[in-house]
MDTraj code that builds the backbone (N, CA, C; nanometers):
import mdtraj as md
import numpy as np

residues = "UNK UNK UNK UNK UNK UNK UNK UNK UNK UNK UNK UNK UNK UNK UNK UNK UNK UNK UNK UNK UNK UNK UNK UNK UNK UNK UNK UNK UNK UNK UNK UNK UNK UNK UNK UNK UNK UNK UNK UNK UNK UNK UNK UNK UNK UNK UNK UNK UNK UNK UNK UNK UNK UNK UNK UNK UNK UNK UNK UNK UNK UNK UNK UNK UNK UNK UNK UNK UNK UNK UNK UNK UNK UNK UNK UNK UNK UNK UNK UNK UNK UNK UNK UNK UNK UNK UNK UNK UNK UNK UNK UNK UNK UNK UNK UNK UNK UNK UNK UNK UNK UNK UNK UNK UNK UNK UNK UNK UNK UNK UNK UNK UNK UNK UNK UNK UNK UNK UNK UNK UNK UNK UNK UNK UNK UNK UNK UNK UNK UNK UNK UNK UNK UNK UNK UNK UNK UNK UNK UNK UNK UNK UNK UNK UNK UNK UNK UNK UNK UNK UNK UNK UNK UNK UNK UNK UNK UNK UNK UNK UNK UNK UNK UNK UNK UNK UNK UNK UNK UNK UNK UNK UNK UNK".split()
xyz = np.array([
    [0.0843, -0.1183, 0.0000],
    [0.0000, 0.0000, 0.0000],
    [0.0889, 0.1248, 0.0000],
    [0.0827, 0.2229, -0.0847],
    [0.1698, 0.3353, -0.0917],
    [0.0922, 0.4424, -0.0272],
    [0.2104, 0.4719, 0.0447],
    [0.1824, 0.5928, 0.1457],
    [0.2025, 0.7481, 0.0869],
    [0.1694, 0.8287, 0.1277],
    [0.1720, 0.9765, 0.0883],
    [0.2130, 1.0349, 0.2204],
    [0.3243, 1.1061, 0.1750],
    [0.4278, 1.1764, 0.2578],
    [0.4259, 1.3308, 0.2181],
    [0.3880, 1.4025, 0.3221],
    [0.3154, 1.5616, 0.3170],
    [0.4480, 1.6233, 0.3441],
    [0.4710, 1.7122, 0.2234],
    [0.5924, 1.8249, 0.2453],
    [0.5086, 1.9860, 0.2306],
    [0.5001, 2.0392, 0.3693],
    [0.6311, 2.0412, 0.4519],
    [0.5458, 2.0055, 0.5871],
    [0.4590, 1.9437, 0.5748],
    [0.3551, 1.8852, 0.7429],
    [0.4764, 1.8277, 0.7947],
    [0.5092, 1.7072, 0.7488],
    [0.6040, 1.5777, 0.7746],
    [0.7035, 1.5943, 0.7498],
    [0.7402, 1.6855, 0.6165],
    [0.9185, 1.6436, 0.6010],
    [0.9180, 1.8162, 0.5619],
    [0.9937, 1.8749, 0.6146],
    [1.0651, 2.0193, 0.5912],
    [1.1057, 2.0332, 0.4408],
    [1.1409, 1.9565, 0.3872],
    [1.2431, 1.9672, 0.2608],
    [1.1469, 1.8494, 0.1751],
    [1.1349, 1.8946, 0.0462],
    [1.1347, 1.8081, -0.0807],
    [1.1937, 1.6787, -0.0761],
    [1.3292, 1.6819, -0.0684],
    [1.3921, 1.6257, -0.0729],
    [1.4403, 1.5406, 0.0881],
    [1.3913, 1.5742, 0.1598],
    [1.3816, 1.4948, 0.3045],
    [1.2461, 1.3708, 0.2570],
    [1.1351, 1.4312, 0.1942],
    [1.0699, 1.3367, 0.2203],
    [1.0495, 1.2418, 0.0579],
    [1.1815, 1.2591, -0.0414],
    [1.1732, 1.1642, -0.1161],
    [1.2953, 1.0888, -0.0694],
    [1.3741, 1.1385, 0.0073],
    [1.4466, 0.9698, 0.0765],
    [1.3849, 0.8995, 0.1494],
    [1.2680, 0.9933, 0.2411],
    [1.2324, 0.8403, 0.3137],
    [1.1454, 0.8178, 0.2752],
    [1.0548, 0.8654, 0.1769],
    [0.9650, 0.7475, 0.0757],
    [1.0239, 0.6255, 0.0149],
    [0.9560, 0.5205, 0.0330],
    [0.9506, 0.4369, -0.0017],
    [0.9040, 0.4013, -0.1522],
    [0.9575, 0.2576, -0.2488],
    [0.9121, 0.3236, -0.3973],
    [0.7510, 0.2704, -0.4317],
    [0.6975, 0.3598, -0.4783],
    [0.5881, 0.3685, -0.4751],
    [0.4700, 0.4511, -0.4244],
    [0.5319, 0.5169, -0.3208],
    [0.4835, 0.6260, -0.2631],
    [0.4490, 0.7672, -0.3279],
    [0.4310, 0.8289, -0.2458],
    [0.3761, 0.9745, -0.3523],
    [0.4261, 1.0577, -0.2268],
    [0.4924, 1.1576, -0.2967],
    [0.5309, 1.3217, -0.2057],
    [0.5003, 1.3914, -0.2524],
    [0.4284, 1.4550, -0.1544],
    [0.2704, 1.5714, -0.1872],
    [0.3253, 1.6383, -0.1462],
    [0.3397, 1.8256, -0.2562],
    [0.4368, 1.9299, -0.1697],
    [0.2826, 2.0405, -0.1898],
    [0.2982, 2.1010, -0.0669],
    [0.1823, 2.1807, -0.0918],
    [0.2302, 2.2838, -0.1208],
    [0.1426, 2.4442, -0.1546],
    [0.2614, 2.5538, -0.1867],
    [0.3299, 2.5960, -0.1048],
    [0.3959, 2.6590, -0.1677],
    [0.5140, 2.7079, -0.1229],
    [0.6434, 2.7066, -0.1708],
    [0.7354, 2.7754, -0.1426],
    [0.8587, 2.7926, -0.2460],
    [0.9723, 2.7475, -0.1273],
    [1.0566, 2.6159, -0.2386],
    [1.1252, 2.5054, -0.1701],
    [1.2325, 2.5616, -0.2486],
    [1.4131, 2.6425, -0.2162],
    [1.4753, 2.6658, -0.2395],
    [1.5495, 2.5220, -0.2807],
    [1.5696, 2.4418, -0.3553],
    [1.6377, 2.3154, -0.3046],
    [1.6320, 2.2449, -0.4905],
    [1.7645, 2.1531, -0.5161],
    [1.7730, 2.0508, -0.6235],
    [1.7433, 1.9381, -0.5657],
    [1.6353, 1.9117, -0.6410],
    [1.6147, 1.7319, -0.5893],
    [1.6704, 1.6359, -0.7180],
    [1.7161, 1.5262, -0.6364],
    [1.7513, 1.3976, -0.6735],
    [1.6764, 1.2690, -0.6863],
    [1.5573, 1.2198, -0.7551],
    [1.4402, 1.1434, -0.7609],
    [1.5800, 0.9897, -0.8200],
    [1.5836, 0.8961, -0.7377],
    [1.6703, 0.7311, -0.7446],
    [1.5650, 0.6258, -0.7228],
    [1.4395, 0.6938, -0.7368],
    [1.3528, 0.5193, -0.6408],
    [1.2050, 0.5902, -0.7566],
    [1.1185, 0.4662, -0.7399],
    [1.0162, 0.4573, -0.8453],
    [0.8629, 0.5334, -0.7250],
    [0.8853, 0.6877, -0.7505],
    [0.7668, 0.7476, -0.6529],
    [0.6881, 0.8426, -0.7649],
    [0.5824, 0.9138, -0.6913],
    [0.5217, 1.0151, -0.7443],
    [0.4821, 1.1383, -0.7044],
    [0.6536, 1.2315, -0.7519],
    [0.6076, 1.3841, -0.6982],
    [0.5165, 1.4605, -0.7355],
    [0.4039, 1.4735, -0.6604],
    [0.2738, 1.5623, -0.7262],
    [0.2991, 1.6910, -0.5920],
    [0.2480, 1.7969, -0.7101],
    [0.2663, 1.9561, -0.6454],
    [0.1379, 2.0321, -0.6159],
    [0.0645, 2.0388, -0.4906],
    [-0.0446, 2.1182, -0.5309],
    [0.0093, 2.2962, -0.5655],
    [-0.1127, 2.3470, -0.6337],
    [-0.1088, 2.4790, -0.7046],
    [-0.0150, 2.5351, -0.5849],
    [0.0732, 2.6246, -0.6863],
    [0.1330, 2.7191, -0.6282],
    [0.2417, 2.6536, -0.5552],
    [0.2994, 2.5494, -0.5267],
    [0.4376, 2.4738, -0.5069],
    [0.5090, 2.5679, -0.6318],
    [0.6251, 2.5468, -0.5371],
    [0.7905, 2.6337, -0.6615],
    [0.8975, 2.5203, -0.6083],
    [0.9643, 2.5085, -0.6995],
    [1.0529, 2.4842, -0.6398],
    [1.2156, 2.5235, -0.7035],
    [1.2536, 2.6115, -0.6634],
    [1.3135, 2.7030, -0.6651],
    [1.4751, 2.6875, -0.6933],
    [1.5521, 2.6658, -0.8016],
    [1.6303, 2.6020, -0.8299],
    [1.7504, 2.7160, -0.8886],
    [1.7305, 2.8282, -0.8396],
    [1.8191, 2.9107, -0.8764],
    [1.9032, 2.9401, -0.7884],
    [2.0549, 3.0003, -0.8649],
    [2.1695, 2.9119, -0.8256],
    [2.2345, 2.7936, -0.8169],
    [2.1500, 2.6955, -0.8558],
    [2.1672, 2.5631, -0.8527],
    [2.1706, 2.5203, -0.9587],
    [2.2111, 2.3814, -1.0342],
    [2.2864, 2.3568, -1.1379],
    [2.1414, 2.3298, -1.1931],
    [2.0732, 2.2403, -1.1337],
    [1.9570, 2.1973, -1.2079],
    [1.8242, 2.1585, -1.0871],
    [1.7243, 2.1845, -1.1391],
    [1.5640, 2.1453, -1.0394],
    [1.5697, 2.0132, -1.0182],
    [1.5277, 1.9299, -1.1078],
    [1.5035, 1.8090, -1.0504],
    [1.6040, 1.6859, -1.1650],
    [1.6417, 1.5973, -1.1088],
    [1.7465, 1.4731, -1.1844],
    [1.6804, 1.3915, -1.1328],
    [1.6221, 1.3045, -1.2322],
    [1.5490, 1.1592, -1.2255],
    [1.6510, 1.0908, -1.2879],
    [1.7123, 0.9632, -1.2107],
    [1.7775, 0.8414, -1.2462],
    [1.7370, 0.7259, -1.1982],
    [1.5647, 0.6620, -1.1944],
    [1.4953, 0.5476, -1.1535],
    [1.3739, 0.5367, -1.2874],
    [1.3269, 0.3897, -1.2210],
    [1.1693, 0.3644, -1.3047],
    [1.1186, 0.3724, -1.2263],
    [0.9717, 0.3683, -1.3263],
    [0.8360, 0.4715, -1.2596],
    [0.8355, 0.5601, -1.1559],
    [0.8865, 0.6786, -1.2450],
    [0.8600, 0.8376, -1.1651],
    [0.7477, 0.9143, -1.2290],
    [0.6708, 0.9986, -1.1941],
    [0.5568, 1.0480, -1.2055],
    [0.6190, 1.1490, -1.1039],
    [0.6415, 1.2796, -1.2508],
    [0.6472, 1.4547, -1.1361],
    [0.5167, 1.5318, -1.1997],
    [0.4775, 1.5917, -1.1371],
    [0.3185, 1.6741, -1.1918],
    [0.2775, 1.8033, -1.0903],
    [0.2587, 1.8636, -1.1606],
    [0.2032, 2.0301, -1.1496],
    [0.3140, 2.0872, -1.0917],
    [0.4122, 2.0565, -1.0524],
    [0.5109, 2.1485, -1.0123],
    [0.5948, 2.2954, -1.0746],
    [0.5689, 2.3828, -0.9811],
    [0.6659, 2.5001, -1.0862],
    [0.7787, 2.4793, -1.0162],
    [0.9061, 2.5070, -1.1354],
    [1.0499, 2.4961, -1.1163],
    [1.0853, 2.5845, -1.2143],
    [1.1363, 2.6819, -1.1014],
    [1.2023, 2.7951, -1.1082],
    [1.3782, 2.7559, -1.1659],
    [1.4246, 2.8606, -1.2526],
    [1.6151, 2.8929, -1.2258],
    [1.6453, 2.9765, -1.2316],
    [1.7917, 3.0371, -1.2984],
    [1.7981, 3.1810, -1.3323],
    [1.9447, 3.1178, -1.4176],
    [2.0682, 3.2233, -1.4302],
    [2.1468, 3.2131, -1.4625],
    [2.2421, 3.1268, -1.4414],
    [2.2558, 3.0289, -1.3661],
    [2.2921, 2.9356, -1.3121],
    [2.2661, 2.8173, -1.2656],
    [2.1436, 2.7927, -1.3281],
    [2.0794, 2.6721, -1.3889],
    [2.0876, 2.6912, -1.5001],
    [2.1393, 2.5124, -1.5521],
    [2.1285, 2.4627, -1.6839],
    [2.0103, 2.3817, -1.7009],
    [1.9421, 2.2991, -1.6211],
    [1.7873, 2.2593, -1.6449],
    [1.7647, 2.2252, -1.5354],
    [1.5965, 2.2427, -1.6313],
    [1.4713, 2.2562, -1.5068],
    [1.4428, 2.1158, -1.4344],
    [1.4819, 1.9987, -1.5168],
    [1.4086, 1.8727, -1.5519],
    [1.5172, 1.7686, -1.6052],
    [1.6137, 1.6887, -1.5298],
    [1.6552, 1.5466, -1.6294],
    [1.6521, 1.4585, -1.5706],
    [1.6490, 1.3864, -1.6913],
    [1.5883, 1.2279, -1.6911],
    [1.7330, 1.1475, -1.7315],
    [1.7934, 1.1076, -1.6845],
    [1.8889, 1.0526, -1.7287],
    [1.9062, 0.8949, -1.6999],
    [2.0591, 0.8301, -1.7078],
    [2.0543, 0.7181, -1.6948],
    [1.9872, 0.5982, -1.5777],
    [1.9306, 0.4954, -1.6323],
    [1.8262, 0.4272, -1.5512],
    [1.6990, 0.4130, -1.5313],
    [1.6603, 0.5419, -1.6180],
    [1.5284, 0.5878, -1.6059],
    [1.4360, 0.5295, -1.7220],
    [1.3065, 0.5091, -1.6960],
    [1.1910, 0.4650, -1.7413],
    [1.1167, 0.4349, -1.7164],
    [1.0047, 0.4668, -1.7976],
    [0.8457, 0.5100, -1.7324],
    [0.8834, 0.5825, -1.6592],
    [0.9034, 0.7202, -1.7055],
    [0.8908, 0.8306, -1.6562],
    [0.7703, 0.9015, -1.6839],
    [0.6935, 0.9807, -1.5989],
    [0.5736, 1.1142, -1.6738],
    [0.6484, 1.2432, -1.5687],
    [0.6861, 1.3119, -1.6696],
    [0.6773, 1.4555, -1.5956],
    [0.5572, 1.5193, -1.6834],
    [0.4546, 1.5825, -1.5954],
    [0.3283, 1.6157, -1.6632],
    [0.2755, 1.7224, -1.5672],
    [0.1883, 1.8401, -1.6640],
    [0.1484, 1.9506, -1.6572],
    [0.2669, 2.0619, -1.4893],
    [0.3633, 2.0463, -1.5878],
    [0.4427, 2.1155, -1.4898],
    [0.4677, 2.2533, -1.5480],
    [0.4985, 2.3886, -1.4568],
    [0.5842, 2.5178, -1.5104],
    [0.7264, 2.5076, -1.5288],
    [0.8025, 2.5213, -1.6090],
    [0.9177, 2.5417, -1.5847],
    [0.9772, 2.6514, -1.6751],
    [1.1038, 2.7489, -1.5621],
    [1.1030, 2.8555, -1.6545],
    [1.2659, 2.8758, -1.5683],
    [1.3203, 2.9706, -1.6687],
    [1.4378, 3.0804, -1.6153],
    [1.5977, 3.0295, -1.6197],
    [1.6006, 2.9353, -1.6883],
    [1.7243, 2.8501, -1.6828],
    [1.7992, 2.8928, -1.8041],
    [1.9311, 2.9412, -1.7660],
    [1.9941, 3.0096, -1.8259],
    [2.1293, 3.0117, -1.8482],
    [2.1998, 2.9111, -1.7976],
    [2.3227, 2.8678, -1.7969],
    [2.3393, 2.7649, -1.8999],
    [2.4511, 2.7871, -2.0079],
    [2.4760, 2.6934, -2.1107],
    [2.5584, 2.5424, -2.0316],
    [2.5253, 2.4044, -2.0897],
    [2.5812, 2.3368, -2.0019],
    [2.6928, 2.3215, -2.0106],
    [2.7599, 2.3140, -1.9063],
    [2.9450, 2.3116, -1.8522],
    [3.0086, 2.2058, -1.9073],
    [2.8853, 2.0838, -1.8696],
    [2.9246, 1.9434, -1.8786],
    [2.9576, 1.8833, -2.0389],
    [2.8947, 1.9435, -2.1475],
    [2.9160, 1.8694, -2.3021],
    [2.9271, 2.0294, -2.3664],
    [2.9551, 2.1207, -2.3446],
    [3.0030, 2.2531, -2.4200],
    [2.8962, 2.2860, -2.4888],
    [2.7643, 2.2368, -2.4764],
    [2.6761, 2.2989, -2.5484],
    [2.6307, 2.4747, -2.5232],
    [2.5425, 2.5054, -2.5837],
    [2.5604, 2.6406, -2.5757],
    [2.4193, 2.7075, -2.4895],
    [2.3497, 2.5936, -2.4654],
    [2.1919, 2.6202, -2.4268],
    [2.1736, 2.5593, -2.3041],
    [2.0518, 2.5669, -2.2572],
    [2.0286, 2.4837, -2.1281],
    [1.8951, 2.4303, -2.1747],
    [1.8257, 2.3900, -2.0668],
    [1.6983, 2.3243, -2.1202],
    [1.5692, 2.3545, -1.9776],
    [1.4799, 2.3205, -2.0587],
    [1.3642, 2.3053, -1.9723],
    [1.3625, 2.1552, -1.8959],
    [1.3542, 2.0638, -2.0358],
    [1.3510, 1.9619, -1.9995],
    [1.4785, 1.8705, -2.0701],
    [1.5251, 1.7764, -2.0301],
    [1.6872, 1.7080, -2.0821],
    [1.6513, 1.5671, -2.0496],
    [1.6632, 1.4922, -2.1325],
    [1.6126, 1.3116, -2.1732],
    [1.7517, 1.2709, -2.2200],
    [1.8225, 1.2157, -2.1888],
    [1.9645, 1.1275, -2.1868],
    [2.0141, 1.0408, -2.1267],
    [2.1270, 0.9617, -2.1682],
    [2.1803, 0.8632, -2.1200],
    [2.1063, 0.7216, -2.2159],
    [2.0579, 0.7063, -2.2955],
    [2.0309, 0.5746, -2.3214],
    [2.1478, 0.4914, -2.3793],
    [2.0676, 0.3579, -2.4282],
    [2.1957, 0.2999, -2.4916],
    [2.1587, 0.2301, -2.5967],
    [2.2437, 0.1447, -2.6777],
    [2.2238, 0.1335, -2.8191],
    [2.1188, 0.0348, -2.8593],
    [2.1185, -0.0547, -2.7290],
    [1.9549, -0.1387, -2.7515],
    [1.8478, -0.1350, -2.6796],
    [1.8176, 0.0170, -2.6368],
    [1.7422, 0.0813, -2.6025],
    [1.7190, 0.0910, -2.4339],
    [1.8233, 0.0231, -2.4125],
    [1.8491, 0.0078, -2.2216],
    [1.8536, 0.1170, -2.1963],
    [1.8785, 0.1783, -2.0267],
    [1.9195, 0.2653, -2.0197],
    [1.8243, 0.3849, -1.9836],
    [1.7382, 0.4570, -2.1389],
    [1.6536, 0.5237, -2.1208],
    [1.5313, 0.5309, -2.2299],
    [1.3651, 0.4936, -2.1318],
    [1.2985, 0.4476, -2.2334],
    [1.1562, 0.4840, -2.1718],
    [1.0686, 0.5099, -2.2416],
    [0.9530, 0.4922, -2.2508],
    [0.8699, 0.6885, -2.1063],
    [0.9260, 0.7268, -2.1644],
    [0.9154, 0.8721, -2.1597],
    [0.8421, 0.9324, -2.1591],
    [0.6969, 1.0103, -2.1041],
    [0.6412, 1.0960, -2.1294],
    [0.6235, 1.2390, -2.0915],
    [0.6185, 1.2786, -2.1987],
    [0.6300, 1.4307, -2.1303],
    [0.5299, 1.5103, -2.2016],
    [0.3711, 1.5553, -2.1295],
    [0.2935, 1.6099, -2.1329],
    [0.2668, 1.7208, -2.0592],
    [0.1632, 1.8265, -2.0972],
    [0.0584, 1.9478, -2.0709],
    [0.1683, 2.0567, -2.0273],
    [0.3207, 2.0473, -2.0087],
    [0.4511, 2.0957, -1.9306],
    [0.4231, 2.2459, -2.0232],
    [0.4532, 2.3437, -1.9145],
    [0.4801, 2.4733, -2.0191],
    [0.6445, 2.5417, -1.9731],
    [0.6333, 2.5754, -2.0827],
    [0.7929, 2.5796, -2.1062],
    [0.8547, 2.7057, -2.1123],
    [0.9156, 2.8022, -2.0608],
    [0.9504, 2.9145, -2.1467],
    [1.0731, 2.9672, -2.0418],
    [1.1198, 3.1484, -2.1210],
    [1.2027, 3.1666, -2.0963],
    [1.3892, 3.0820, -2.0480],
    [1.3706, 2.9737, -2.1418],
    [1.4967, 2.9231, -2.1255],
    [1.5878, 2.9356, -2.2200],
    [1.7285, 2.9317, -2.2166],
    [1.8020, 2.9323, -2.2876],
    [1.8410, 2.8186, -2.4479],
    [1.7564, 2.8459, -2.5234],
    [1.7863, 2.7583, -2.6709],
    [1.6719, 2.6549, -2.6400],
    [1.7123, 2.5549, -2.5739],
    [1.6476, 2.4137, -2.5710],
    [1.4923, 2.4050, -2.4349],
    [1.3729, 2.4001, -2.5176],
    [1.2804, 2.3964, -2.4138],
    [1.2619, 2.2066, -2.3666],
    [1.2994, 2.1414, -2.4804],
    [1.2711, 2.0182, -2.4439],
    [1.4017, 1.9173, -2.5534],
    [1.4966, 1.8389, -2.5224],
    [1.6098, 1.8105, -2.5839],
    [1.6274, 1.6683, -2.5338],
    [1.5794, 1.5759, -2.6535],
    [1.5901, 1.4309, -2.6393],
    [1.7203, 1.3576, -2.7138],
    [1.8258, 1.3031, -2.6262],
    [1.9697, 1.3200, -2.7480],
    [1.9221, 1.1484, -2.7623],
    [2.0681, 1.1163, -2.8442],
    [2.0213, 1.0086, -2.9169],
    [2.0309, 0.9155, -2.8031],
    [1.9869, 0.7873, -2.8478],
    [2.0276, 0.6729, -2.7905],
    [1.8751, 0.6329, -2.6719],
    [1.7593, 0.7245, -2.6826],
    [1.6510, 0.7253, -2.5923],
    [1.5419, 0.6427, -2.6985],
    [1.4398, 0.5724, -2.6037],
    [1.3519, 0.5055, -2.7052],
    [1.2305, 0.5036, -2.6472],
    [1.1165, 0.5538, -2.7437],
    [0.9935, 0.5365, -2.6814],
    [0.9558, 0.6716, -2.5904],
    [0.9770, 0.7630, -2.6283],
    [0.9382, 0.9309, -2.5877],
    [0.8433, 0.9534, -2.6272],
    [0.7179, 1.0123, -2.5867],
    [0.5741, 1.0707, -2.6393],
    [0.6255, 1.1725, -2.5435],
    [0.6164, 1.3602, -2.6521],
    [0.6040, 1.4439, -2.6197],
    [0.4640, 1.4701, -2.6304],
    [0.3223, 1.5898, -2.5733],
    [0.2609, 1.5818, -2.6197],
    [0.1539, 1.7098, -2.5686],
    [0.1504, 1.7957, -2.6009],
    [0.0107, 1.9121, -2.5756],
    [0.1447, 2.0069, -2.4410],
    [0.2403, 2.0612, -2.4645],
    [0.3252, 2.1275, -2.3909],
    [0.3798, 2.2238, -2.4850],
    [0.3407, 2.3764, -2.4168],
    [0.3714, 2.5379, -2.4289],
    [0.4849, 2.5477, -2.4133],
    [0.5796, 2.5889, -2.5309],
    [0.6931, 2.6175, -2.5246],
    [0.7244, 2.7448, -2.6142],
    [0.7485, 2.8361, -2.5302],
    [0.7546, 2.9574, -2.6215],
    [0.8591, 3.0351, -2.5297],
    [0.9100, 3.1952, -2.5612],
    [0.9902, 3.2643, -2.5146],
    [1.1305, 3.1864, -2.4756],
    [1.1689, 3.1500, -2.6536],
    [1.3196, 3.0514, -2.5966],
    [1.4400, 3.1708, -2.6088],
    [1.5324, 3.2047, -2.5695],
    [1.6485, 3.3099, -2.5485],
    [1.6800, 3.2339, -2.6294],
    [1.7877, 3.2914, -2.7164],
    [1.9211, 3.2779, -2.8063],
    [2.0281, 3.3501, -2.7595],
    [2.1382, 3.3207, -2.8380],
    [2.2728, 3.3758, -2.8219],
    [2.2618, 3.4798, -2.8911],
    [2.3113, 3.5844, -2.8363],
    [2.3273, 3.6936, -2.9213],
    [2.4262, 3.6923, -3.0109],
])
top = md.Topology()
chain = top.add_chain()
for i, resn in enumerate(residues, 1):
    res = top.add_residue(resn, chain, resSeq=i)
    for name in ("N", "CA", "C"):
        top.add_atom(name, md.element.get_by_symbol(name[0]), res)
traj = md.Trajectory(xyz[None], top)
């Protein structure tokens, strides 16, 4: 039976109460603005009621998913100049939904592969027989003010449905 773990009733931090969730569980953040990068490793479901932030500026990136079955939804995730993304999904991951989320303000080109943009959302790490990273969805998400890339699936990923997500006001390089 999966339990629901109330941030900030029960756990102070976002990220306090997705370690001690258990997988399968759900961490319910109510509003409020959570200065903090989370790290999602176990198969839960971060749901945000209205008006949750979570606030990722200064920080490299909002949220890094590296598990199966994650489910993030309605959350706004904030950056600024020093975030490179709002959102990755990287190695390990599948059956992912990040769905009807805000994400905005990320503005740092990434350090890590010399690219020149950052992203809203970032889907990577797969591998050549489709291990790795797979089966992806990313819906109702609105997207804006980021640097070049609102949503950036590199190769080697399989089985992505993008689908009904606002992406507008992308910055360029001058």
């Amino acid at each position: 039976c999966a339990d629901t773990l109330l941030v900030p009733l029960e756990y102070s931090t976002i990220q306090e109460g997705i370690d001690t969730a258990a997988d399968g569980d759900i961490v319910l953040v109510s509003a409020g603005t959570y200065p903090e990068a989370i790290s999602i490793d176990k198969s839960i479901s971060l749901m945000c009621d209205p008006g949750a932030i979570i606030n990722a500026s200064g920080l490299s990136s909002g949220i890094g998913i590296n598990a199966a079955n994650v489910t993030v939804d309605g959350c706004e995730i904030v950056g600024n100049d020093q975030t490179t993304s709002g959102v990755t999904i990287g190695p390990g991951s599948s059956y992912v939904t990040i769905s009807n989320n805000t994400i905005h303000g990320m503005q740092l080109p990434n350090p890590s592969n010399m690219s020149p943009g950052s992203y809203g959302i970032l889907v990577w790490g797969g591998q050549t027989n489709c291990s790795g990273v797979s089966d992806i969805i990313l819906e109702g998400n609105e997207i804006y003010d980021i640097l070049l890339f609102g949503i950036d699936i590199t190769e080697l990923v399989c089985d992505v449905t993008i689908s009904n997500n606002n992406i507008y006001d992308l910055e360029h390089l001058v």
